[in-house]
N, CA, C, O and CB atoms as a CASP TS submission, in Angstrom:
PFRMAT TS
TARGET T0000
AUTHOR 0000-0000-0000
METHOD Language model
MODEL 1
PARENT N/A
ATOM      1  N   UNK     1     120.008 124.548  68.605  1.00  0.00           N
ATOM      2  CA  UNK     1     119.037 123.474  68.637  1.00  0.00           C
ATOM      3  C   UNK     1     119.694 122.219  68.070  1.00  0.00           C
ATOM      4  O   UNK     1     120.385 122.202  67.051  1.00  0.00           O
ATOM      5  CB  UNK     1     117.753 123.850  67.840  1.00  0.00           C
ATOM      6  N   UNK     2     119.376 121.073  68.916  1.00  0.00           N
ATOM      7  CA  UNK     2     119.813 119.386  68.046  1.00  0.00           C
ATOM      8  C   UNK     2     119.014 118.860  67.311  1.00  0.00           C
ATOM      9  O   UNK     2     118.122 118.166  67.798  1.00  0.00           O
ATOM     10  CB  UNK     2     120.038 118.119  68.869  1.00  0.00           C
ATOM     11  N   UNK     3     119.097 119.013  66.199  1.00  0.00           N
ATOM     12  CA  UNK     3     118.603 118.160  65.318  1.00  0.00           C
ATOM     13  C   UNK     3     118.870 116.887  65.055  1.00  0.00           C
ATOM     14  O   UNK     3     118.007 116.270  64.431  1.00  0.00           O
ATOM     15  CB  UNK     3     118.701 118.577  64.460  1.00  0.00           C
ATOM     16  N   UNK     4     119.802 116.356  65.354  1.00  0.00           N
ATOM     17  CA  UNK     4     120.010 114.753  64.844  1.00  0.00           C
ATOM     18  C   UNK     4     121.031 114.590  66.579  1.00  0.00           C
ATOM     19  O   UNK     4     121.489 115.500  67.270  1.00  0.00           O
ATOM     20  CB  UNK     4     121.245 114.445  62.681  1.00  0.00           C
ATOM     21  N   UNK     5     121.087 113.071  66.806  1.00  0.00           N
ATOM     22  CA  UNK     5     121.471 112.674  68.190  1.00  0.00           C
ATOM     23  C   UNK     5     122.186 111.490  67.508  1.00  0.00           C
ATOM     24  O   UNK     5     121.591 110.828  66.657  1.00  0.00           O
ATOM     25  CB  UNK     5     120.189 112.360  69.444  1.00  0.00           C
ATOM     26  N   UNK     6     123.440 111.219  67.866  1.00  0.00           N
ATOM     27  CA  UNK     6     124.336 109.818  67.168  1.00  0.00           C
ATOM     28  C   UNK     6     124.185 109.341  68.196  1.00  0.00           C
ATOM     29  O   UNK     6     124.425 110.021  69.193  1.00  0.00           O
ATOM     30  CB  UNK     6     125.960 109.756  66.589  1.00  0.00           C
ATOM     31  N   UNK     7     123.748 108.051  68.320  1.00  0.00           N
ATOM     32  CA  UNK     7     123.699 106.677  69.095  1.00  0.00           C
ATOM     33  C   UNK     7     124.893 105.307  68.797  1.00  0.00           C
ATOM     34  O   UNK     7     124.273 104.595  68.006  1.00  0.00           O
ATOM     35  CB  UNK     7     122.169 106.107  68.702  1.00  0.00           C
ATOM     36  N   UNK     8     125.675 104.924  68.943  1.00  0.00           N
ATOM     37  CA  UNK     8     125.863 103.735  68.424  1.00  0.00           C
ATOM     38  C   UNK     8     126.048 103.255  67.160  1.00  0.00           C
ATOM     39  O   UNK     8     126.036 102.109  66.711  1.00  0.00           O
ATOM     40  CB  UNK     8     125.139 103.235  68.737  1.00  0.00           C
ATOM     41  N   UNK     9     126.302 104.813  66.435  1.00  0.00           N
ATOM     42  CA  UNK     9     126.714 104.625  65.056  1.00  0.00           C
ATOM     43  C   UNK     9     125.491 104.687  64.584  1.00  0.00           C
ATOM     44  O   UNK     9     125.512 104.329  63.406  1.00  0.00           O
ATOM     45  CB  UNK     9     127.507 103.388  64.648  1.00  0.00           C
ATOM     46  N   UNK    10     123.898 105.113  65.111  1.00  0.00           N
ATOM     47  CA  UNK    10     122.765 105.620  63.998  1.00  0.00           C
ATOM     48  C   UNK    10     122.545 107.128  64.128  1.00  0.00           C
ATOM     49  O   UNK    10     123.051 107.538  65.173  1.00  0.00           O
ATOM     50  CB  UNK    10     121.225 104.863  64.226  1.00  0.00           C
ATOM     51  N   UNK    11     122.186 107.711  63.691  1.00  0.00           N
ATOM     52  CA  UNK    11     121.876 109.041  63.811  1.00  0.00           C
ATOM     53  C   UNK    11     120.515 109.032  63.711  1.00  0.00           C
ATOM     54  O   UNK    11     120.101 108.289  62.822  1.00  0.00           O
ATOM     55  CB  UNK    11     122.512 109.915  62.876  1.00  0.00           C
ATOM     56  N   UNK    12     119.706 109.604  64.322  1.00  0.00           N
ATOM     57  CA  UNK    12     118.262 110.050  64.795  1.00  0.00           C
ATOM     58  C   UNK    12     117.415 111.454  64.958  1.00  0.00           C
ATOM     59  O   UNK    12     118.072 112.494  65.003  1.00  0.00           O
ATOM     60  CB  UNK    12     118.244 109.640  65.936  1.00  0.00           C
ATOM     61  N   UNK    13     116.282 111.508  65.030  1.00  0.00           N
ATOM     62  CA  UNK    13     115.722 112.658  64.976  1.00  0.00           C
ATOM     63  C   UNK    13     116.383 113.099  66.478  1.00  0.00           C
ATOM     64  O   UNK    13     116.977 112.129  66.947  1.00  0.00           O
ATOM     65  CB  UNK    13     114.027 112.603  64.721  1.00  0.00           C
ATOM     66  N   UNK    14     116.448 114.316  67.383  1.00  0.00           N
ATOM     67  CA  UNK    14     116.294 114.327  68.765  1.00  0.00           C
ATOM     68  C   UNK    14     115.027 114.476  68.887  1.00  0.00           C
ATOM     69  O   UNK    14     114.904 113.573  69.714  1.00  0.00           O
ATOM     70  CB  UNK    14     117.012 115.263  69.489  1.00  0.00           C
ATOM     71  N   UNK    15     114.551 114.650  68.828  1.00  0.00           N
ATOM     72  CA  UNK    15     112.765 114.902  69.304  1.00  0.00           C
ATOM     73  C   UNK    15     112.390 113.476  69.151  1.00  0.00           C
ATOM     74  O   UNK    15     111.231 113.232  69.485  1.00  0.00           O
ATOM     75  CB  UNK    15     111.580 116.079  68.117  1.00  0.00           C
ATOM     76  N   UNK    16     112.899 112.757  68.845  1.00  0.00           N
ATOM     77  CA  UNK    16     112.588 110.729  68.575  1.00  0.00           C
ATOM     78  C   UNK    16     113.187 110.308  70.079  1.00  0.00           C
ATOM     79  O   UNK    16     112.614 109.628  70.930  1.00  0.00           O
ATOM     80  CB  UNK    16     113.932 109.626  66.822  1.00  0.00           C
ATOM     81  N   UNK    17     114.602 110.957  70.155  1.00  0.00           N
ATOM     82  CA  UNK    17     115.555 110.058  71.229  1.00  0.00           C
ATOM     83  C   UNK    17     115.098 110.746  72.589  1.00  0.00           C
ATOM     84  O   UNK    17     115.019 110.089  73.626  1.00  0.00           O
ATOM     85  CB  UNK    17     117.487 110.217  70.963  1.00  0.00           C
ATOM     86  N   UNK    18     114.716 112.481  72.514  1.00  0.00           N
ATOM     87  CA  UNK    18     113.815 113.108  73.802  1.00  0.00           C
ATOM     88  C   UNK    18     111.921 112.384  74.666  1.00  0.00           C
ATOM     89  O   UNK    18     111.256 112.477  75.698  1.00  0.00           O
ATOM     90  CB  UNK    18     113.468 114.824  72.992  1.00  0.00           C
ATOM     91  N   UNK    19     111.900 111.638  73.127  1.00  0.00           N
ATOM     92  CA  UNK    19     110.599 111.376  73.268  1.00  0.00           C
ATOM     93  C   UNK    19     110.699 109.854  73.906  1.00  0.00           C
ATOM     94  O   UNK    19     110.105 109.428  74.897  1.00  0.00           O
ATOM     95  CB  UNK    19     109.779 111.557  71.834  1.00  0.00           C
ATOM     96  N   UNK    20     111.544 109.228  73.122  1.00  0.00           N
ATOM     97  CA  UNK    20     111.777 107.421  73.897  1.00  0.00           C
ATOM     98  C   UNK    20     112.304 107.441  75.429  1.00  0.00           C
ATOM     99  O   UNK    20     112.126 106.454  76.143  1.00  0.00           O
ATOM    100  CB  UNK    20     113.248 106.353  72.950  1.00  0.00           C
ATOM    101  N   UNK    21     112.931 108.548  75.888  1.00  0.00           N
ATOM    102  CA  UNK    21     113.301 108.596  77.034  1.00  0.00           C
ATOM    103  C   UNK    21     112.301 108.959  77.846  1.00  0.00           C
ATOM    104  O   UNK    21     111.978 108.250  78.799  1.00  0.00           O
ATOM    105  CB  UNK    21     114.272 109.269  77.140  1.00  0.00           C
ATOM    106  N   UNK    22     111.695 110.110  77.561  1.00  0.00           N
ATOM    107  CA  UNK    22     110.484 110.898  78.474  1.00  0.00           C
ATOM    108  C   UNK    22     109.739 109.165  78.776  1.00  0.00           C
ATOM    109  O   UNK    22     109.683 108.826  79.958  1.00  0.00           O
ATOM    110  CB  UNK    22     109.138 112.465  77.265  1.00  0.00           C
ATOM    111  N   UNK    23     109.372 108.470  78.037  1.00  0.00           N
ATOM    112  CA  UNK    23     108.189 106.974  78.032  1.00  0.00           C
ATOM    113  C   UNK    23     108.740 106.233  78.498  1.00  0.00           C
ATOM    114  O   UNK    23     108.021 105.244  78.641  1.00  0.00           O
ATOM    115  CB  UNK    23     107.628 106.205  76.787  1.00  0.00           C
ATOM    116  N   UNK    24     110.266 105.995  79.094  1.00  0.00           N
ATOM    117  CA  UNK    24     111.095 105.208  79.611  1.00  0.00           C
ATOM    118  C   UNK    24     110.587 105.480  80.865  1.00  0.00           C
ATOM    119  O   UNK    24     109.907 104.691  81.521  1.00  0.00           O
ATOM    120  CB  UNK    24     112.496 105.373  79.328  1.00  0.00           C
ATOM    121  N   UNK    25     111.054 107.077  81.348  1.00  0.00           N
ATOM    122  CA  UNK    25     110.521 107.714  82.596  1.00  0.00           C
ATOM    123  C   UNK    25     109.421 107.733  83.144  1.00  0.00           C
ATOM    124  O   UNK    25     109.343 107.463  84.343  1.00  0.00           O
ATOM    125  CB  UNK    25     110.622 108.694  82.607  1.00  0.00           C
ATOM    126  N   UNK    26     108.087 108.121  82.255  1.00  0.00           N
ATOM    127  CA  UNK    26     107.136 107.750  82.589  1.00  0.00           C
ATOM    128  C   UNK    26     106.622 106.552  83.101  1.00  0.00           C
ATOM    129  O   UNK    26     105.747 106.430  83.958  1.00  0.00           O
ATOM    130  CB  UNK    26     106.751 108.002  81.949  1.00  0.00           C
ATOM    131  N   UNK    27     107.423 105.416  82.325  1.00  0.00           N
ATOM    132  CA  UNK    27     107.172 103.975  82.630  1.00  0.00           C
ATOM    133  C   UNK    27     107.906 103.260  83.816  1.00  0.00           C
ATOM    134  O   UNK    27     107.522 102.136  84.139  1.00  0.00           O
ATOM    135  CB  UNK    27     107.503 103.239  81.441  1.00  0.00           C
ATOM    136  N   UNK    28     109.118 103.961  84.592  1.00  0.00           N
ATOM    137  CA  UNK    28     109.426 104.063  85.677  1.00  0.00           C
ATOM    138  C   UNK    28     108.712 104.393  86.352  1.00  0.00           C
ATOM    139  O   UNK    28     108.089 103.534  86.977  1.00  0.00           O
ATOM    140  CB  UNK    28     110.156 104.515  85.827  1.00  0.00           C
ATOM    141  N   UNK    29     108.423 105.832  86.584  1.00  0.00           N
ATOM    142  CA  UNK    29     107.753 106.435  87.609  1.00  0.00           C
ATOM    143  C   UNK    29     106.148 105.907  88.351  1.00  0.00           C
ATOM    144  O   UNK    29     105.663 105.939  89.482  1.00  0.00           O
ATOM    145  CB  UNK    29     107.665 107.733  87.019  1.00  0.00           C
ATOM    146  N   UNK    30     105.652 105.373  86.822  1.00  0.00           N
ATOM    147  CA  UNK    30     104.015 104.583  87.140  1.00  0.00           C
ATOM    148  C   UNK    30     103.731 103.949  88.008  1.00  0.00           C
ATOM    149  O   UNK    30     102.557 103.672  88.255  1.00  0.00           O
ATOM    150  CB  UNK    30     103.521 103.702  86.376  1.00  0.00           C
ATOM    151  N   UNK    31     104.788 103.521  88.751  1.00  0.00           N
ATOM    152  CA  UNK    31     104.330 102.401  90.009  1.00  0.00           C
ATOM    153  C   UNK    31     104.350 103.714  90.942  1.00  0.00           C
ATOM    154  O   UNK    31     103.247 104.231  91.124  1.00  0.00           O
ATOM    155  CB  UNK    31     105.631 100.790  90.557  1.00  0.00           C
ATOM    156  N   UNK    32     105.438 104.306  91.542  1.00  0.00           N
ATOM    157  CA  UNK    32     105.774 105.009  92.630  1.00  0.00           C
ATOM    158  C   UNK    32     103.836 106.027  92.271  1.00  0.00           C
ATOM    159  O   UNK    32     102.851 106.083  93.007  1.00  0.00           O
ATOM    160  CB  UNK    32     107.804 106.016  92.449  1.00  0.00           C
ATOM    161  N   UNK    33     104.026 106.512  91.144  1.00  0.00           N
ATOM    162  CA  UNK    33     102.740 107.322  91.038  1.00  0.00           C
ATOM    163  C   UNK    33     101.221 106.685  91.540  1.00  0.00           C
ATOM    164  O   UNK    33     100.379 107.372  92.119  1.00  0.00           O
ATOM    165  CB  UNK    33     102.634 107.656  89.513  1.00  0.00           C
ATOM    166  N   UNK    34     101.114 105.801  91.333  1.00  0.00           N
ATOM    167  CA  UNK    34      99.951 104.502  91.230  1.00  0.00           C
ATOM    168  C   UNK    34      99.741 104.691  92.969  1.00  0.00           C
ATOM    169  O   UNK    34      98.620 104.725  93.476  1.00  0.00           O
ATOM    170  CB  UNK    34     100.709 102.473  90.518  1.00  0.00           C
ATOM    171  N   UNK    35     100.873 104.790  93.672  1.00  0.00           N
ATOM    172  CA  UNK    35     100.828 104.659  95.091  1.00  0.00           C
ATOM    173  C   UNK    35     100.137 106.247  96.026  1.00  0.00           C
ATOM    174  O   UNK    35      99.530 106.402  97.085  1.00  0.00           O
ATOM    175  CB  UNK    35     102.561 104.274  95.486  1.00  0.00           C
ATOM    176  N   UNK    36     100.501 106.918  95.245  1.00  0.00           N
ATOM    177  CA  UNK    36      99.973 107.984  95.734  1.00  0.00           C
ATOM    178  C   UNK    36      98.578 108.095  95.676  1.00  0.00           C
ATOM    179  O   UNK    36      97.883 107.658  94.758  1.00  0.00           O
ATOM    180  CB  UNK    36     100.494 108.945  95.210  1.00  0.00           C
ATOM    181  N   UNK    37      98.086 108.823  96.903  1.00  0.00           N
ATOM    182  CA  UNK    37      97.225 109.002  96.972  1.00  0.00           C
ATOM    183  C   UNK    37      95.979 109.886  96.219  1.00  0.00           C
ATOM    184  O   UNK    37      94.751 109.954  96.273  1.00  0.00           O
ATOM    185  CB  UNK    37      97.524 109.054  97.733  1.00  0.00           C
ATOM    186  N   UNK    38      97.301 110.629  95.352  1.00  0.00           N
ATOM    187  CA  UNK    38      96.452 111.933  94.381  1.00  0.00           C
ATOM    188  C   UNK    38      95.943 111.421  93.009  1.00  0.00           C
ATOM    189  O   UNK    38      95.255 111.859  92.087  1.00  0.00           O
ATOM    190  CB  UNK    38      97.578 113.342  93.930  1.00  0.00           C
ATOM    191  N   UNK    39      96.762 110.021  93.388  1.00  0.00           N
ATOM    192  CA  UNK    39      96.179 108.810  91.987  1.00  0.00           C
ATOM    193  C   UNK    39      94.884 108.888  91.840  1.00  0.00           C
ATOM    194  O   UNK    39      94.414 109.075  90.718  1.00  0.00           O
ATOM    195  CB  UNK    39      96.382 107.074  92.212  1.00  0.00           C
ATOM    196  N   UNK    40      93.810 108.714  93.324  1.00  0.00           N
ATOM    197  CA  UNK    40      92.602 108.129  93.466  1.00  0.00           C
ATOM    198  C   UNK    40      91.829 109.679  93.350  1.00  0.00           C
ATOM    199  O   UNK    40      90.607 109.699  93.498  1.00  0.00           O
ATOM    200  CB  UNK    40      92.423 107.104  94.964  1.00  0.00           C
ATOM    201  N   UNK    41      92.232 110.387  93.204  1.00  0.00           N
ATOM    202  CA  UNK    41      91.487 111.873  93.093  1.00  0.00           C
ATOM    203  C   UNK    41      91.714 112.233  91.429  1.00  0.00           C
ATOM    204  O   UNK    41      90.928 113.073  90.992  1.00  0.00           O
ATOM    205  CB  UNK    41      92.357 113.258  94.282  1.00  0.00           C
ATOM    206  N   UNK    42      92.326 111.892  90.839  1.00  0.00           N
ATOM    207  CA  UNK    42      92.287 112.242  89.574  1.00  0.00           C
ATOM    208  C   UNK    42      90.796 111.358  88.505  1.00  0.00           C
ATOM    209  O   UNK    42      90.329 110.220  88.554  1.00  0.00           O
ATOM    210  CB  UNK    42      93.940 111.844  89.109  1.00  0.00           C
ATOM    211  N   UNK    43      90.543 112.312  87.830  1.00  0.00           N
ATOM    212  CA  UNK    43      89.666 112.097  86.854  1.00  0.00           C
ATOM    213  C   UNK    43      89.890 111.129  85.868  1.00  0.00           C
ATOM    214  O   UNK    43      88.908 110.670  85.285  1.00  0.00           O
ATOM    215  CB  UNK    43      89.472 113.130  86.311  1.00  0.00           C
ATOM    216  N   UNK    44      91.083 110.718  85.563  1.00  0.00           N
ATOM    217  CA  UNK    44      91.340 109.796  84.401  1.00  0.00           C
ATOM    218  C   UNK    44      93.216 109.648  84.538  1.00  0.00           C
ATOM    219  O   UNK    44      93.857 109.962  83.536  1.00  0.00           O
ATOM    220  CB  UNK    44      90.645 110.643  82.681  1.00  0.00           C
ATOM    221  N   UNK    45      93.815 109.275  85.525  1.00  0.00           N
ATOM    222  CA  UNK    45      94.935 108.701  85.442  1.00  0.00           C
ATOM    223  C   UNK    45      95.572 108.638  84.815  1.00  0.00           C
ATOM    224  O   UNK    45      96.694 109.010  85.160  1.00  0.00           O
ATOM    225  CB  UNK    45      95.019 108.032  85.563  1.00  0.00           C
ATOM    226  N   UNK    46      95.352 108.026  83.134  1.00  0.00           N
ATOM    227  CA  UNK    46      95.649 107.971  81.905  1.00  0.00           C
ATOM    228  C   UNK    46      96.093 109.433  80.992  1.00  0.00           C
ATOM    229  O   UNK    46      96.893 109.511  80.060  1.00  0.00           O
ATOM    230  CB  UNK    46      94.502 107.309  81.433  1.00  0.00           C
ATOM    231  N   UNK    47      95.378 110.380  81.540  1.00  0.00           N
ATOM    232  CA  UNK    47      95.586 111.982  81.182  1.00  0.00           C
ATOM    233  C   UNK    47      96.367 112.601  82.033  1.00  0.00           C
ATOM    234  O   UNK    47      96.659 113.729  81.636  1.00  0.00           O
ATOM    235  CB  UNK    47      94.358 112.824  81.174  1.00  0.00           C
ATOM    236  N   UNK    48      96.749 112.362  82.878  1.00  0.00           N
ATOM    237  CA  UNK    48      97.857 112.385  83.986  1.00  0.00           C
ATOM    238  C   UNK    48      99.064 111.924  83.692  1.00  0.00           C
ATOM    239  O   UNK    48     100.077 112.612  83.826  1.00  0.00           O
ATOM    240  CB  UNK    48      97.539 111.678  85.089  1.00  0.00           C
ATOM    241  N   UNK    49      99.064 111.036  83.377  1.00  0.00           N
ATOM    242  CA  UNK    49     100.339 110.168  82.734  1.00  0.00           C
ATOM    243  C   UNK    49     100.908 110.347  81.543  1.00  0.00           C
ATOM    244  O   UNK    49     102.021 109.896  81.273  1.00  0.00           O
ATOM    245  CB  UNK    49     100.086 108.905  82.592  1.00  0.00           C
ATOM    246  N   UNK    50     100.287 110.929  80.848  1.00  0.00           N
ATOM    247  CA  UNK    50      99.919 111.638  79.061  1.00  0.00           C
ATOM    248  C   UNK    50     101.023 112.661  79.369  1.00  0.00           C
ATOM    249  O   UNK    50     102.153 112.813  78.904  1.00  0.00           O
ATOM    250  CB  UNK    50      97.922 112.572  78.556  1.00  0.00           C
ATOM    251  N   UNK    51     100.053 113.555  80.661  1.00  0.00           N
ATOM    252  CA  UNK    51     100.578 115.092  80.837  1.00  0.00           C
ATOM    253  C   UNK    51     102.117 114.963  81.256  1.00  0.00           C
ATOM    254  O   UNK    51     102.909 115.830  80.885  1.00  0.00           O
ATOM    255  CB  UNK    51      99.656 116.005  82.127  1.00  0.00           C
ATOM    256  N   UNK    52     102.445 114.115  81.863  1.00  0.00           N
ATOM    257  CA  UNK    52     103.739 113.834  82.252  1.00  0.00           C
ATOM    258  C   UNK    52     104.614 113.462  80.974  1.00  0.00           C
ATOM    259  O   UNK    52     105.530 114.072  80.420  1.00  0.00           O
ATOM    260  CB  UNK    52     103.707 112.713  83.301  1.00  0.00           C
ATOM    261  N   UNK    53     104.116 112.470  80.756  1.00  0.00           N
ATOM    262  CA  UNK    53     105.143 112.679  78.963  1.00  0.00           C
ATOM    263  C   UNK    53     105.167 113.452  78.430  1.00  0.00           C
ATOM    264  O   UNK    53     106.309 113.629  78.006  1.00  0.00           O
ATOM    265  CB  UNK    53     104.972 112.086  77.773  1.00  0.00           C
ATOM    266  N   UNK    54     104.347 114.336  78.045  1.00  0.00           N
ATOM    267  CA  UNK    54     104.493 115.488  77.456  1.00  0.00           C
ATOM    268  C   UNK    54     105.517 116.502  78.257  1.00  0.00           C
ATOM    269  O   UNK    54     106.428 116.948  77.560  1.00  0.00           O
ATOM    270  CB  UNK    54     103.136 116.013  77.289  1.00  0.00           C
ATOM    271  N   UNK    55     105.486 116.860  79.430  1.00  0.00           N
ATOM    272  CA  UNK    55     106.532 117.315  80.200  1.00  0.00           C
ATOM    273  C   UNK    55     107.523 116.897  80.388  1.00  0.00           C
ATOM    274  O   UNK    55     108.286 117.825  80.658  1.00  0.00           O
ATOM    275  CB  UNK    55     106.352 117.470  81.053  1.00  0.00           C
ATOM    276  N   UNK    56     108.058 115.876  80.411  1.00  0.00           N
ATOM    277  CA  UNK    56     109.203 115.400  80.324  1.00  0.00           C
ATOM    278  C   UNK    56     109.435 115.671  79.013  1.00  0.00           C
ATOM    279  O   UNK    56     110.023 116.731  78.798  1.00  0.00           O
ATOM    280  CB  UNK    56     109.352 114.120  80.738  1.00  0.00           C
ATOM    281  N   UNK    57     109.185 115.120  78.241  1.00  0.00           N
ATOM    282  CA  UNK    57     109.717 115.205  76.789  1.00  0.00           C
ATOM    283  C   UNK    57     109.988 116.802  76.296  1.00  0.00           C
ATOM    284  O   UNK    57     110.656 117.074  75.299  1.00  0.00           O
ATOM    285  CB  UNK    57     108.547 114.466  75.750  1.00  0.00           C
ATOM    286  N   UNK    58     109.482 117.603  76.993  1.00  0.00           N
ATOM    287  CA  UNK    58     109.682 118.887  76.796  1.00  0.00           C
ATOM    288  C   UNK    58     110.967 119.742  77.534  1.00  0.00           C
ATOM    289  O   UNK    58     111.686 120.652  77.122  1.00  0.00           O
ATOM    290  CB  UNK    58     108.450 119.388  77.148  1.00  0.00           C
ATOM    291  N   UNK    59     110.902 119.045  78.745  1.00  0.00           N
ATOM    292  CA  UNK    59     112.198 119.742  79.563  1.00  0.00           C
ATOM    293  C   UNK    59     113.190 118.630  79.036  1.00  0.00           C
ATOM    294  O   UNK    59     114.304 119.128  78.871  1.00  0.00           O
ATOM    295  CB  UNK    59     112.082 119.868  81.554  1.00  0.00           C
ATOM    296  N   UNK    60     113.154 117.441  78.754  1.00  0.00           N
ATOM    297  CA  UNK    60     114.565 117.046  78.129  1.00  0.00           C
ATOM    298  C   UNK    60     114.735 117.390  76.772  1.00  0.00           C
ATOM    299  O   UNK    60     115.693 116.910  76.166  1.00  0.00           O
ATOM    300  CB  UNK    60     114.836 115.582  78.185  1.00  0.00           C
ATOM    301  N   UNK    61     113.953 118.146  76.211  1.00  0.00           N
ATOM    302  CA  UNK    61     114.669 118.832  75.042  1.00  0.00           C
ATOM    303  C   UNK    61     114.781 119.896  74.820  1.00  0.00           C
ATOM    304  O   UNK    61     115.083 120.342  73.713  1.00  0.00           O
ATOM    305  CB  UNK    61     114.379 118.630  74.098  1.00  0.00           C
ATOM    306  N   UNK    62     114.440 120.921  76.390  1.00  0.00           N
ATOM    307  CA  UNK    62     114.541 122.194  76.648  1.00  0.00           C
ATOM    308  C   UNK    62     116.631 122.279  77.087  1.00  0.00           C
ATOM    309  O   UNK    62     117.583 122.985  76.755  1.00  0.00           O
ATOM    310  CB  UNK    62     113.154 122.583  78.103  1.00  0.00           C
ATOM    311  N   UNK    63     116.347 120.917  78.105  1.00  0.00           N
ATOM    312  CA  UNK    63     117.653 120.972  78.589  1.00  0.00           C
ATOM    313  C   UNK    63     118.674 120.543  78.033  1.00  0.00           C
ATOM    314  O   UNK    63     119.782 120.813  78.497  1.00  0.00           O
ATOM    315  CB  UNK    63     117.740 120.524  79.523  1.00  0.00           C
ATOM    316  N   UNK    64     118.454 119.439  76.415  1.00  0.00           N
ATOM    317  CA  UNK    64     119.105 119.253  75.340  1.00  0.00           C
ATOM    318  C   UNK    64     119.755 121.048  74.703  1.00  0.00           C
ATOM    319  O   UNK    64     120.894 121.444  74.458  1.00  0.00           O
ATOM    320  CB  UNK    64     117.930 118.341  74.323  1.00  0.00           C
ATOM    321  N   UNK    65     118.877 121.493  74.653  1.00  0.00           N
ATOM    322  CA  UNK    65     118.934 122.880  74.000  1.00  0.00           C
ATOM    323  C   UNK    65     120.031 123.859  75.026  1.00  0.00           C
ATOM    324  O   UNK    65     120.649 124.794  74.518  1.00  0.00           O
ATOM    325  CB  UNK    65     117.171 123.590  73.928  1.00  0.00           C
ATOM    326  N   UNK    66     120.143 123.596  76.162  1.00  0.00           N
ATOM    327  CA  UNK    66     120.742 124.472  77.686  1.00  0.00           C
ATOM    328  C   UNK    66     122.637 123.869  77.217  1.00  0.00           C
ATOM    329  O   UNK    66     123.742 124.401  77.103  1.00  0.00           O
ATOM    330  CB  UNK    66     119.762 123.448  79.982  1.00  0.00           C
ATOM    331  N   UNK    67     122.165 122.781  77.110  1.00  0.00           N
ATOM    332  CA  UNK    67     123.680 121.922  77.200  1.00  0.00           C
ATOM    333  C   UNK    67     124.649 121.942  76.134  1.00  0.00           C
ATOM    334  O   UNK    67     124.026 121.856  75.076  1.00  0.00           O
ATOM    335  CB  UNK    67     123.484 120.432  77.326  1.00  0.00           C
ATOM    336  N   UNK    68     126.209 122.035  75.877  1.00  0.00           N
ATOM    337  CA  UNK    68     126.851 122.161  75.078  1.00  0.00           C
ATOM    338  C   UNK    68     126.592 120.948  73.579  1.00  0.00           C
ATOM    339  O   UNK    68     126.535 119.728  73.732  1.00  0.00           O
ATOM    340  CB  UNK    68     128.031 122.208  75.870  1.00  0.00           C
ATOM    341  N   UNK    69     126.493 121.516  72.483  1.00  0.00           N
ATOM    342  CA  UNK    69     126.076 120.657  71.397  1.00  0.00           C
ATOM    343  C   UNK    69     126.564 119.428  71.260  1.00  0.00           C
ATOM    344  O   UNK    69     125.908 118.504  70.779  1.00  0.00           O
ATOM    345  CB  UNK    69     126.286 121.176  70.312  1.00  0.00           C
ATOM    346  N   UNK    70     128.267 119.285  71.854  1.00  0.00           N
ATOM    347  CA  UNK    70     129.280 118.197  71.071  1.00  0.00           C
ATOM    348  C   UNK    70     129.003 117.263  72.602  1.00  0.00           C
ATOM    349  O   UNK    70     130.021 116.595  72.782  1.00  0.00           O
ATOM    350  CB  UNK    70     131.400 118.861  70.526  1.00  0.00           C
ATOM    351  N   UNK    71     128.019 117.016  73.690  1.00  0.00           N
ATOM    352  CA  UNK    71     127.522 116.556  74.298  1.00  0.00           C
ATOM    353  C   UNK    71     126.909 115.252  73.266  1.00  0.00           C
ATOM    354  O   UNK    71     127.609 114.323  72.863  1.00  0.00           O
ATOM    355  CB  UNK    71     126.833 117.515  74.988  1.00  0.00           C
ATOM    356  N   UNK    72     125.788 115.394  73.031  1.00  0.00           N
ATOM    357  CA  UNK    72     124.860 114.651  72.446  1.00  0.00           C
ATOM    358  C   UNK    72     125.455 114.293  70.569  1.00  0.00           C
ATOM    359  O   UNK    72     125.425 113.152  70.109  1.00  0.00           O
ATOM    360  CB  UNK    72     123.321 115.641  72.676  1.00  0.00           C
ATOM    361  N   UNK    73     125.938 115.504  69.763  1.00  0.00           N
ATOM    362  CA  UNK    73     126.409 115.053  68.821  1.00  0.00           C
ATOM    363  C   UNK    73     127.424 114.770  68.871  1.00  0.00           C
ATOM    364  O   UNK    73     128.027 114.857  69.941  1.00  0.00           O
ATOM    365  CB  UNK    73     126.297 115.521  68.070  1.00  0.00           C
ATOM    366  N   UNK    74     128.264 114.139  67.297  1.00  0.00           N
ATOM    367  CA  UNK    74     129.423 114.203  67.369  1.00  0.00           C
ATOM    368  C   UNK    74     130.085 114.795  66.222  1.00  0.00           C
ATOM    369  O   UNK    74     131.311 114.905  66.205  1.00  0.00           O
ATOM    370  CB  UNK    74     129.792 113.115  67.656  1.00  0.00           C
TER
END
């Protein structure tokens, strides 16, 4: 498991640097999503978009966990 992620000379939680990325993604994806049609069938959009961060943020720190350590640390 990663516990700390070196950036640029700071060191960080990973569950901080898994989580700023997943909201990066999410915040990409919102337009392409917005267009779909399964947009207008959902109950609250906003809980949709939630659920997706939460999934992302989970498989990139599932797949943090898959990948060799001296990857992400140093």
């Amino acid at each position: 498991m990663i516990e700390e992620v070196h950036l640029w000379g700071i060191y960080m939680p990973a569950a901080l640097a898994w989580g700023v990325l997943a909201a990066l993604l999410v915040y990409a994806l919102r337009p392409a999503l917005q267009r779909l049609p399964l947009e207008r069938l959902l109950w609250h959009p906003s809980l949709a978009e939630l659920a997706l961060f939460f999934l992302l943020w989970w498989g990139l720190g599932a797949l943090a966990d898959r990948l060799p350590a001296g990857w992400f640390t140093s």
